[in-house]
C-alpha positions as CSV (number, residue, x, y, z in Angstrom):
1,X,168.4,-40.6,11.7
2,X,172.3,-40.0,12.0
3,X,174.3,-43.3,13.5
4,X,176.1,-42.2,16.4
5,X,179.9,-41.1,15.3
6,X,183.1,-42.5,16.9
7,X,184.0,-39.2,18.5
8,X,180.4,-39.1,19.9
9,X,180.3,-42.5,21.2
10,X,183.9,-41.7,23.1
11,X,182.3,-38.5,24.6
12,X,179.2,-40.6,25.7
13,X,181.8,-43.0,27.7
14,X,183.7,-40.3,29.2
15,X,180.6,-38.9,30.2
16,X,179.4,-42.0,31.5
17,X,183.3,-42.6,32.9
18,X,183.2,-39.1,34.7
19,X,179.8,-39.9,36.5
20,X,181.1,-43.2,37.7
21,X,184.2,-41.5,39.3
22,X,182.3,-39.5,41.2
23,X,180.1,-41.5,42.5
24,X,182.0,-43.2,45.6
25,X,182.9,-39.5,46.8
26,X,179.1,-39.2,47.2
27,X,178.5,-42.3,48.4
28,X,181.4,-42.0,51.3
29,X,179.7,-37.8,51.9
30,X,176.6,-40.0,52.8
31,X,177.1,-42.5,54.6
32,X,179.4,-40.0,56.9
33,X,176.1,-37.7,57.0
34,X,174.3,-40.6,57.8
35,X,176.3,-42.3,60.3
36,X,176.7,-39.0,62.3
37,X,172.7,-38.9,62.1
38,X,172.9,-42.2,63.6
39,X,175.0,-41.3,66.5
40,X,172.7,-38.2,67.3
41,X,169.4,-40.2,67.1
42,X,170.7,-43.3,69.2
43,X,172.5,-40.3,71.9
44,X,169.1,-39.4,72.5
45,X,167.3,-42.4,72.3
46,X,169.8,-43.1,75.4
47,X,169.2,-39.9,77.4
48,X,165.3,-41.0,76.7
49,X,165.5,-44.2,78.1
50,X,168.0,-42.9,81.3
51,X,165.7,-40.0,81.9
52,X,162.7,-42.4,82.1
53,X,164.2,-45.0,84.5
54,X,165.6,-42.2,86.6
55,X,161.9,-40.6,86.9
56,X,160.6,-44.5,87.5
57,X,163.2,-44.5,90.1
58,X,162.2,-42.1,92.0
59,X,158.9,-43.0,92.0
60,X,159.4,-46.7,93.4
61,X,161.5,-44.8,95.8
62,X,158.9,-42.4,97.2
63,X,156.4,-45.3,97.1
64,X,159.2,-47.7,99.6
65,X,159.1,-44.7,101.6
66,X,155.8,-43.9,101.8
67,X,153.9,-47.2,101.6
68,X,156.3,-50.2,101.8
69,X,158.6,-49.0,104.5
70,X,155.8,-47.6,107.2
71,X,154.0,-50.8,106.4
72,X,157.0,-52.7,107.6
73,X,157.6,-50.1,110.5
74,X,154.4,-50.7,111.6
75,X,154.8,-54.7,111.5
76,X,158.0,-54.5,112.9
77,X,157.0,-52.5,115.9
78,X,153.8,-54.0,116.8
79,X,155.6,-57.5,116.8
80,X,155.6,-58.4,121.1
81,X,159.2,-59.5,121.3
82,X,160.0,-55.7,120.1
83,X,157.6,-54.3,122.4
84,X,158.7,-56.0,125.2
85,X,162.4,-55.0,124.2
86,X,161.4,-51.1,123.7
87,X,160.0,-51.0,126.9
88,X,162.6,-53.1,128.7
89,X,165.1,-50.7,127.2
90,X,163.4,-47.2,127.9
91,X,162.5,-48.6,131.7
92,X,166.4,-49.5,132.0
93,X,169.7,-47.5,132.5
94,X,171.2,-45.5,129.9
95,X,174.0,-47.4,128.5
96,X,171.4,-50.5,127.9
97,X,168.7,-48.0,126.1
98,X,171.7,-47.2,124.2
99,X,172.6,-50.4,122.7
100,X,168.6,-51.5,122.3
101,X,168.3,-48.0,120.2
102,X,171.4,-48.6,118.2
103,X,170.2,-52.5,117.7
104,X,166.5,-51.4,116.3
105,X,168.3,-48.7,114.4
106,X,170.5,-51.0,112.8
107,X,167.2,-53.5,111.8
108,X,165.6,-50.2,110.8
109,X,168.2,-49.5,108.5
110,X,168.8,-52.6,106.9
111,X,165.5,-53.6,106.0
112,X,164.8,-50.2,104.1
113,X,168.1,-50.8,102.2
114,X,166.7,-54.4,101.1
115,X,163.0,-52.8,100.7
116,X,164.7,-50.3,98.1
117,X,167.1,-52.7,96.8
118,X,164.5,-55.4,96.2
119,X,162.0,-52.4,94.5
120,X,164.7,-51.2,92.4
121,X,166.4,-54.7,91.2
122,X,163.9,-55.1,88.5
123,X,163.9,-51.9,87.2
124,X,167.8,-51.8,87.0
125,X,167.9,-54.9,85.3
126,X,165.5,-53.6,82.4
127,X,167.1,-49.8,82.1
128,X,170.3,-52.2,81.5
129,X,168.5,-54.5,78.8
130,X,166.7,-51.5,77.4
131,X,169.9,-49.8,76.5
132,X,171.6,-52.9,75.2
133,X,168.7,-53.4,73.2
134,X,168.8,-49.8,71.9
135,X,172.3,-49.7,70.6
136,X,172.6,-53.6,69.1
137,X,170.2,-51.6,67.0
138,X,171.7,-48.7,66.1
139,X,174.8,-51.0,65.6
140,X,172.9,-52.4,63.2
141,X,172.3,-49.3,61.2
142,X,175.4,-48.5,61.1
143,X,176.8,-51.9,60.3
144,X,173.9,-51.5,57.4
145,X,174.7,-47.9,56.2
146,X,178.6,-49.1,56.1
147,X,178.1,-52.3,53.8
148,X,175.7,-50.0,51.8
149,X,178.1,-47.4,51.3
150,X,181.0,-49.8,50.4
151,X,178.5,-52.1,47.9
152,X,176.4,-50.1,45.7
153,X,176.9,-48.8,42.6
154,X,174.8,-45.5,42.0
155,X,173.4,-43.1,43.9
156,X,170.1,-43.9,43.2
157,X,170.0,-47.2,44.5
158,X,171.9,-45.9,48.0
159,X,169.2,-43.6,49.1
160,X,166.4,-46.2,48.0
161,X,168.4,-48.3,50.0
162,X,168.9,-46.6,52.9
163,X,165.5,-44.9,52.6
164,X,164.0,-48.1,53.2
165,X,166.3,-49.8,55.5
166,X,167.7,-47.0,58.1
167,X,163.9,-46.2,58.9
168,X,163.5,-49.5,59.4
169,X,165.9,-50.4,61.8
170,X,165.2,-46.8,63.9
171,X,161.5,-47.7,63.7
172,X,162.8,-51.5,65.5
173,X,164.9,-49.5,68.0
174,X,161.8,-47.0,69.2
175,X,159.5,-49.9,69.1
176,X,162.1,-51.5,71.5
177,X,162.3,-48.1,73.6
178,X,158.4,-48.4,73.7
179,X,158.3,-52.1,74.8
180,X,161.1,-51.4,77.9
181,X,159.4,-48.1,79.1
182,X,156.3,-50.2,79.0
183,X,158.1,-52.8,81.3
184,X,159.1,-50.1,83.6
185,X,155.6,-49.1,84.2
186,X,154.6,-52.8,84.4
187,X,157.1,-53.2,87.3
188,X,155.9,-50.3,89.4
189,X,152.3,-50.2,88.8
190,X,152.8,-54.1,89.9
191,X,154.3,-53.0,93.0
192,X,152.1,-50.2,93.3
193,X,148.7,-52.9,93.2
194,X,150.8,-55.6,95.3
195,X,151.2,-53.2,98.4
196,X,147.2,-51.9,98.1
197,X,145.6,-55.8,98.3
């Protein structure tokens, strides 16, 4: 067996040299791949979660008006004091019927902006959390994928890297999604049993 020359040992480093050069250009190609990847994935993680609490949204707001609100209606006007006033007001002259109509209307009105307002607080509140939740975690994937890209040394070890770390923190930031959109069924369903007992 031949020992290694001089001149051979000298390619070998170039070699070795040349590879090294090269290697942040990669690295940086990456991590930009990467980080637009992120962007796209956490986009539509956000239109998920917006597109869910809009549809849970709607549905607290059909049941306010078709169970909560008549229920109230109902409550409201069977009460004596507004009997009594209904009539007194349809048996009297016009401009009193007028103010008694606009007075009811205005109670009306009010309570099935606090009926809606009081359904929809706790689903506002979580959409709010849920996507605060959602990008502190892609935050954190990118945060990762930038100290990965400016710390290690070969190409290898950034795609083990990221190949075990990036899934990771996306698999944290569905589990999160799954958690809130499970919260926003919680909340109505809730609602939904409350107003049948």
């Amino acid at each position: 067996m031949k020992k290694p020359t001089f001149f051979t040992m000298i390619l070998g480093l170039l070699f070795l040299a040349s590879c090294a050069s090269t290697l942040p250009k990669e690295t940086v190609k990456m991590s930009v791949l990467l980080e637009k990847q992120i962007d796209v994935l956490e986009k539509n993680h956000i239109d998920v979660i917006n597109l869910y609490f809009v549809e849970k949204k709607l549905q607290t707001k059909t049941f306010v008006d078709n169970e909560l609100y008549p229920a109230w209606l109902d409550d409201f006007f069977g009460k004596d004091v507004v009997k009594k006033g209904w009539n007194e007001a349809v048996e009297g002259d016009s401009a009193k019927r007028m103010e008694t109509f606009k007075g009811i209307v205005k109670i009306v009105q009010n309570e099935y902006n606090v009926l809606l307002q009081t359904a929809m607080a706790p689903l506002d509140k979580l959409h709010v959390e849920s996507l605060e939740a959602i990008r502190e975690e892609y935050q954190k994937a990118r945060s990762m994928n930038r100290t990965i890209g400016e710390n290690i040394s070969s190409v290898h070890e950034v795609q083990e890297a990221r190949n075990q770390l990036i899934p990771q923190k996306i698999k944290d930031a569905e589990d999160a999604l799954h958690q809130y959109l499970q919260k926003a069924d919680d909340i109505v369903d809730t609602m939904r049993n409350s107003q049948n007992e």
